[in-house]
N, C-alpha and C positions, 0 to 999 in steps of 0.2 A: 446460555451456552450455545455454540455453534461450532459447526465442522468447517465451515466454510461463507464467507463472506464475500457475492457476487456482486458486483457494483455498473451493469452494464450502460452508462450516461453517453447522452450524447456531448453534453458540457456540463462540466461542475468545474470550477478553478482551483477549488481545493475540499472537496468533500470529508469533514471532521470523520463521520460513520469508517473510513476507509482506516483510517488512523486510529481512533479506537478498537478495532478492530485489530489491527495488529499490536496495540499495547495488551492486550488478550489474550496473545498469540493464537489469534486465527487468521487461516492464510487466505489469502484475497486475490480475487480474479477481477480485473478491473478493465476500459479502454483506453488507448490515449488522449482522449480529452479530457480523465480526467486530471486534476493538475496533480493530486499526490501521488499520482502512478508514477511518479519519478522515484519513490522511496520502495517498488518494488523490483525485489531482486528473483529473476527467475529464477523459478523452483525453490528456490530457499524460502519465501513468502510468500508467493503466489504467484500469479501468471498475469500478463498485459497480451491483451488480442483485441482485433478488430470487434466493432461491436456487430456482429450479425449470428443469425442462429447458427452458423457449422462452427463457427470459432468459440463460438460461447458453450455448446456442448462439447465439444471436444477436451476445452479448458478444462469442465467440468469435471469429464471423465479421467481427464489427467489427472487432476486434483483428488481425485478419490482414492484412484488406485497410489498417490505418493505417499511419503509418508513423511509429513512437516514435522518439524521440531519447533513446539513452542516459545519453547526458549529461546530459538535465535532468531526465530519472528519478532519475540519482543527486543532482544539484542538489535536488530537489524534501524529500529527505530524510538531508542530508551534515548540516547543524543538530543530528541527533539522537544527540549526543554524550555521553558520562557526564561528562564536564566539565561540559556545559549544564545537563545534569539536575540536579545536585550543586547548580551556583550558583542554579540555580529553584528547588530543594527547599530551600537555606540563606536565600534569598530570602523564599518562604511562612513560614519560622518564624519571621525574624525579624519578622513582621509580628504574629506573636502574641504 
């Protein structure tokens, strides 16, 4: 169990931790390098900021004081299924 799942990387292309963590519904403060910071939605899931210590405590401190809904954390990234991917990736090829 967790209140909160911090991920402050300088690169990860796609960090799984970030992602399990919201199938959990735990909300996630992340930067943009990493790559699945694209599946976060401010304040509904978490927070995306710079990686340095005033934006990372701040994030924090935000995150504390809000108040996430589980549920739509995991809502926000239940989509990202090997089924989906499979019929997207069979999708793009047959387009070539």
């Amino acid at each position: 169990m967790a209140d909160l799942f911090v991920l402050p990387t300088m690169y990860d292309p796609g960090a799984l931790a970030t992602l399990e963590a919201l199938a959990t519904g735990t909300p996630v403060i992340t930067t943009p390098y990493e790559g699945t910071s694209e599946f976060i939605k401010e304040g509904i899931n978490g927070f995306v900021v710079e990686r340095n210590e005033s934006a990372l405590r701040s994030a924090i401190l935000k995150a504390i004081g809000h108040s996430f809904d589980p549920f739509k954390i995991y809502e926000s990234i239940k989509h990202l299924t090997w089924d989906n991917y499979v019929d997207c990736l069979i999708s793009h090829l047959e387009t070539l």
